[in-house]
Structure formats: structure tokens, C-alpha cells
C-alpha positions in Angstrom: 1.5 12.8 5.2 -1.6 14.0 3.4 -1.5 16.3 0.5 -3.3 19.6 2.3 -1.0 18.9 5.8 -0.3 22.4 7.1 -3.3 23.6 4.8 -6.0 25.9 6.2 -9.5 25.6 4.9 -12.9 27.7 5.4 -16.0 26.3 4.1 -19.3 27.6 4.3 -22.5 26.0 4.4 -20.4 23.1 5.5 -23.2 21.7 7.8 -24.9 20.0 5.1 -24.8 18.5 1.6 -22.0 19.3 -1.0 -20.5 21.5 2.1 -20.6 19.1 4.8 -18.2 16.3 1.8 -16.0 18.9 0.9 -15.3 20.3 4.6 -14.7 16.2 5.4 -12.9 15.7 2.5 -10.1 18.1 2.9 -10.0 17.4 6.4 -8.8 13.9 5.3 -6.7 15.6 3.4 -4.6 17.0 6.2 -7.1 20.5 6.0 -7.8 22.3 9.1 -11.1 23.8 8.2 -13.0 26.3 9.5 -16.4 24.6 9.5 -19.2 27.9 8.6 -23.0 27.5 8.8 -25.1 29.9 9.6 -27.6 26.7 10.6 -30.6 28.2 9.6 -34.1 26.7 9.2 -35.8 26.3 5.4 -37.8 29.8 6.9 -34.5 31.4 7.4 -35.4 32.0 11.2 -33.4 30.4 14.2 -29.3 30.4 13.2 -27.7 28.3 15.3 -24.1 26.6 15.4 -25.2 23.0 16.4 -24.9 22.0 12.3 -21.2 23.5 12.5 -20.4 22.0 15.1 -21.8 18.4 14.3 -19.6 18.7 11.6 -16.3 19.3 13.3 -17.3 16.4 15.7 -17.3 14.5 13.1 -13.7 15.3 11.6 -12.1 15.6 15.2 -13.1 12.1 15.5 -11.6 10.8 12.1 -8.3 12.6 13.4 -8.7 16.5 11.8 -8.6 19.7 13.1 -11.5 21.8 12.6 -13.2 25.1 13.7 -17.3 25.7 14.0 -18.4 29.2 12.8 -21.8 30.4 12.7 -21.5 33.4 11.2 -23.8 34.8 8.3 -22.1 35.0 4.6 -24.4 37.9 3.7 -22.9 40.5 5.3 -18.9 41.7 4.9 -18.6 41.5 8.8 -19.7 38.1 9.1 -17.2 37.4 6.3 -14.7 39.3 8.3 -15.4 37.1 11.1 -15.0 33.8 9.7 -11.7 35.0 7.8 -10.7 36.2 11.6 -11.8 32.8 12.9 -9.1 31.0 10.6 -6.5 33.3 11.2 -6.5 33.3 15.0 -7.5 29.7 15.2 -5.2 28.4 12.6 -2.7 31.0 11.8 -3.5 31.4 8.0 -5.8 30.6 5.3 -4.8 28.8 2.1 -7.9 27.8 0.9 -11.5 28.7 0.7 -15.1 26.8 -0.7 -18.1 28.8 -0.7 -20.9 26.6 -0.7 -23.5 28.5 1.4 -26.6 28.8 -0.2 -30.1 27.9 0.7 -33.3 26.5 -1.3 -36.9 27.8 -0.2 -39.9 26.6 -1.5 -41.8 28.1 -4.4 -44.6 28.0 -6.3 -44.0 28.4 -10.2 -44.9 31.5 -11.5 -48.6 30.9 -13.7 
């Protein structure tokens, strides 16, 4: 029995990076984790779920239960929507990660 069995997780920008090992980790856990990325390029152009859904590939095949959501965190619908995702998917929600962030190149100011 794992110590989050019956647990349900969202974490966003969980298609990469610090996401992606939390989102695995508390899938190993006994987490069912709604997976959220919006999968955007560095331009932030192009969203799509295919990094989401990687993800939950990956912990279906390591035995978890997980959920790919590609909705935006910048807006209180997509919120809405991934919150929705967990409770009609999973039932309830118990635990939430925000990780979603995104780094764009920059010149230093002179």
C-alpha cells in the first residue's frame, strides 16, 4: 500500500523538469494525478497535449493512474477546467503542485 493510495493529485507544468518528478513521484506514491501542461513552445505559440500525455504514459506503465490536461494556468477557466478534470476523472482532489512556469530568453538590461 503506498502512502498517497486513494490520493488525488493535479500538477501543472508536469510535462517537464521539476513537474514531470513530482507528477512521477506521487504517482509511485499511490497518487492519481492529473498530469497539466499547457505544452507550449519557448515562443509561447503552439499548446499542445502531447507533453501531458507523454507523461501519463509514462506512469500508466509503472502501474499509476493518471489524467493529461492541457489547459492554460493563466486564466480562472482553464483552472476551473483542470480542477473539473480531477473531479470527474478521479472523484476528488486532495492535493495540488503548481509548478507551471516558463523561462524565455533575455537579454540583460545595459
Amino acid at each position: 500500500m503506498g502512502l498517497l493510495d486513494g490520493k488525488v493529485a493535479v500538477v501543472t507544468g508536469a510535462g517537464s523538469g521539476i513537474g514531470r518528478a513530482v507528477a512521477l513521484g506521487l504517482a509511485d506514491a499511490g497518487a492519481r494525478v492529473v498530469v497539466n501542461d499547457y505544452g507550449v513552445s519557448v515562443d509561447g505559440r503552439e499548446p499542445s497535449s502531447a507533453t501531458a500525455e507523454a507523461v501519463v504514459t509514462e506512469i500508466a506503465a509503472r502501474g499509476g493512474q493518471a489524467l493529461a490536461s492541457a489547459e492554460s494556468v493563466a486564466t480562472v477557466a482553464g483552472g476551473r477546467a483542470i480542477v473539473d478534470a480531477a473531479l470527474g476523472r478521479f472523484g476528488g482532489l486532495h492535493i495540488l503542485v503548481c509548478c507551471a512556469g516558463i523561462l524565455r530568453e533575455a537579454r540583460p538590461a545595459q
